[in-house]
C-alpha positions as CSV (number, residue, x, y, z in Angstrom):
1,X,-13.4,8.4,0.9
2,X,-13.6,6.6,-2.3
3,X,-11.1,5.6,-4.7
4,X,-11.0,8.5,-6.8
5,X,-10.3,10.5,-4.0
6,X,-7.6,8.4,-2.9
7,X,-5.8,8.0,-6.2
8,X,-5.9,12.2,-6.7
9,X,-4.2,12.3,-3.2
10,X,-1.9,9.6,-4.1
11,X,-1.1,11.8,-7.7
12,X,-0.7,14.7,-5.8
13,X,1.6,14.0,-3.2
14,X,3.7,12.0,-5.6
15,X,3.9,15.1,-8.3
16,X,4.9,15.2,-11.4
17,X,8.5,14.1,-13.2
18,X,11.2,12.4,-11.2
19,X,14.5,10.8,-11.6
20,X,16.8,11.2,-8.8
21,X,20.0,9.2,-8.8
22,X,18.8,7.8,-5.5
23,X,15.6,6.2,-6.4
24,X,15.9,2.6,-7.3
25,X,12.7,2.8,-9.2
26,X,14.1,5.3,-12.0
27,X,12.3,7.7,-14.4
28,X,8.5,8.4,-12.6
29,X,5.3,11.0,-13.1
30,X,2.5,10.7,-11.3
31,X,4.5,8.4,-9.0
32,X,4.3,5.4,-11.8
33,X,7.8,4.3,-12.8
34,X,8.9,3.3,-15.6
35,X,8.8,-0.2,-15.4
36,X,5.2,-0.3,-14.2
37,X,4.6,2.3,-17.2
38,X,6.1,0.0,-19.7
39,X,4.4,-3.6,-18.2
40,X,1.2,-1.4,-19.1
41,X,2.2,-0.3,-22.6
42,X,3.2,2.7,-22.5
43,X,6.6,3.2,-24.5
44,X,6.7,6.8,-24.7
45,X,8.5,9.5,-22.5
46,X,7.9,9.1,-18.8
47,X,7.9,13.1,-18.6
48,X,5.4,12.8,-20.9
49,X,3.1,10.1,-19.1
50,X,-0.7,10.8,-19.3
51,X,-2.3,11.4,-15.6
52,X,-5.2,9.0,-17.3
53,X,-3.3,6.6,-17.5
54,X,-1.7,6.6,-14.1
55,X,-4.8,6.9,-12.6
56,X,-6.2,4.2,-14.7
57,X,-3.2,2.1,-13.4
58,X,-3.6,3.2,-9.7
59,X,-7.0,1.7,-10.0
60,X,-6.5,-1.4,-11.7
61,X,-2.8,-2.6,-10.3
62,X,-3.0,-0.6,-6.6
63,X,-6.8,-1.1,-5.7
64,X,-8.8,-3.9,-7.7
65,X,-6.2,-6.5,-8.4
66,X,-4.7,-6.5,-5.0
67,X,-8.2,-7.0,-3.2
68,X,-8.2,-3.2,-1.6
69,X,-11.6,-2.8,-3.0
70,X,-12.8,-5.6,-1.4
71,X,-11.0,-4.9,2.2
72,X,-13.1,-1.8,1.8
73,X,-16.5,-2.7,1.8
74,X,-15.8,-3.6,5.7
75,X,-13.0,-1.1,6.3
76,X,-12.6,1.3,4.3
77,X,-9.7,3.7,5.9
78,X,-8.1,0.6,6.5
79,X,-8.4,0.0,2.6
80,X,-6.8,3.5,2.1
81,X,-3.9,2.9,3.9
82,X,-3.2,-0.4,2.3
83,X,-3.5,1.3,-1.0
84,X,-1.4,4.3,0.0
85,X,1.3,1.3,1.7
86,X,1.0,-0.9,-2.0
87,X,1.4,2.4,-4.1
88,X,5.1,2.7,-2.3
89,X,6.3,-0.6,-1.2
90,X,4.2,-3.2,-3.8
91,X,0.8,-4.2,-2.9
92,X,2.2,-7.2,-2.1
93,X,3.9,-6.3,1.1
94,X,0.8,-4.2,2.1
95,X,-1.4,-7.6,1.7
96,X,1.5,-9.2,3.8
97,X,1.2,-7.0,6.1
98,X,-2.3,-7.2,7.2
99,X,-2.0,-10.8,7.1
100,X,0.9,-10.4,9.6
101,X,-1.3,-7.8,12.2
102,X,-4.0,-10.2,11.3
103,X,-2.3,-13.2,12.7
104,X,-0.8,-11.2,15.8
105,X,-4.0,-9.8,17.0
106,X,-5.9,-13.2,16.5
107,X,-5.3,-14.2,20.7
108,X,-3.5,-17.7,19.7
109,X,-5.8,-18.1,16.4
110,X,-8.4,-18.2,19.2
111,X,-11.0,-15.8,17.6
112,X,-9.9,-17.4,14.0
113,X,-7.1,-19.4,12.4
114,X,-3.5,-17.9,11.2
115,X,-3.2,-17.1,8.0
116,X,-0.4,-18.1,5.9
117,X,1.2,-15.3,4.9
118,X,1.0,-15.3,1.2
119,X,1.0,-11.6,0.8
120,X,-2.6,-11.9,-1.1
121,X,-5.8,-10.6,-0.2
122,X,-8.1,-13.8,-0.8
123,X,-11.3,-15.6,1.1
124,X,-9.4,-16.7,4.3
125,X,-8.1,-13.1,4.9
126,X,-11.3,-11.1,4.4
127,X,-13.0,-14.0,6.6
128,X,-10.8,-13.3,9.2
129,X,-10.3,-9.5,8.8
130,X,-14.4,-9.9,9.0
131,X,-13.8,-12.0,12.4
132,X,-11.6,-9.4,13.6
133,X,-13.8,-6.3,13.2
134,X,-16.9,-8.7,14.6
135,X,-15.1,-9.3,18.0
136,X,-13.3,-6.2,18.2
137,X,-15.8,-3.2,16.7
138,X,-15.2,-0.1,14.8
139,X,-11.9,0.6,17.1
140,X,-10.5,-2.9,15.9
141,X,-10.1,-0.7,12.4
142,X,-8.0,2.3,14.0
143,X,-5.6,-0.8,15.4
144,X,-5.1,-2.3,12.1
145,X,-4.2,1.0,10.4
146,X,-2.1,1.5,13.3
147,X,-0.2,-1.9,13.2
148,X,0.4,-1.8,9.2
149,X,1.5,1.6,9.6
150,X,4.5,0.6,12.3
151,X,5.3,-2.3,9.8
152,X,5.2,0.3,6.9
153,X,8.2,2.5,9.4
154,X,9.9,-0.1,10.1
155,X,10.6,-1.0,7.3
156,X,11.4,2.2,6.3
157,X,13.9,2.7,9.0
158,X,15.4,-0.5,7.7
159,X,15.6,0.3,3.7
160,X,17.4,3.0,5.0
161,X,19.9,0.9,7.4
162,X,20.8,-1.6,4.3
163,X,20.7,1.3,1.9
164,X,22.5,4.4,2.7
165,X,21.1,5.9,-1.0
166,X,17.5,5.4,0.8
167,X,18.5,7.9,3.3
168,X,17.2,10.5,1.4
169,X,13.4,9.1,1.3
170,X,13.5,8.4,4.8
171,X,12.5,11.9,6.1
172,X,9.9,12.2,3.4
173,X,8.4,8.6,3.7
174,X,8.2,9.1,7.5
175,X,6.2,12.6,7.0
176,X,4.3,11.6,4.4
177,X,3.2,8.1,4.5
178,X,2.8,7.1,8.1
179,X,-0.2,8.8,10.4
């Protein structure tokens, strides 16, 4: 799947117009909010918010800048859910946490060194992402996805703990983010 693909899924599930009380990150369409909307340039309506230009943005904030792109040339679904993770919760804390499974599934920084968990997608984490798949194949991909997708619920579970409001994502982030 390349990027295109992902960013039309991404569009799709996340719709058009939205701006329930609830949601922390106010006025949205495409799934951009406002603020991310207006850090670009755009000053206009958000119901009236180009799909262009979200997908423009999906690209340029959720995939390149991050270091998804490059996390894909090795593993690519493992790319896709990092993107899909960064679209909802910041690419930051999807970066942070593959560094986090990274460090976990390293057998005592045995088969390479702990990372410092800068939530950034740089050198040292590719180099050890590539020492991971080396030593552990093409399953050692499925285990990743599956370890930043139990981060990814957890801390859903625990927005929703601390938040009460965030109760009304929960379902929908469980059933439509995770697996």
């Amino acid at each position: 799947m390349d990027v295109d693909e992902l960013i039309d899924e991404v569009i799709a599930r996340e719709g058009g117009y939205s701006n329930h009380p609830a949601d922390r990150g106010g006025a949205t369409r495409w799934g951009v909010t406002e603020v991310v909307a207006r850090a670009d340039g755009y000053a206009g309506d958000m119901r009236e918010f180009p799909r262009e230009r979200a997908a423009a943005i999906y690209r340029r904030v959720y995939w390149d800048r991050p270091g998804f792109a490059a996390v894909a040339l090795r593993a690519p679904k493992l790319a896709a859910e990092l993107f899909d993770t960064g679209v909802n919760m910041g690419p930051a804390v999807a970066a942070g946490f593959l560094q986090r499974a990274l460090n976990a599934l390293n057998r005592g920084a045995s088969d390479y060194p702990d990372l410092a968990l800068d939530s950034a997608i740089g050198p040292r984490t590719l180099a050890a992402l590539g020492a991971f798949l080396d030593r552990r194949g093409p399953p050692g991909e499925a285990v990743l996805v599956k370890a930043v997708e139990a981060l990814q619920g957890e801390r859903y579970l625990r927005l929703a703990e601390h938040r009460p409001a965030n109760e009304a994502f929960l379902y929908g982030w469980l059933a439509n983010r995770i697996g």
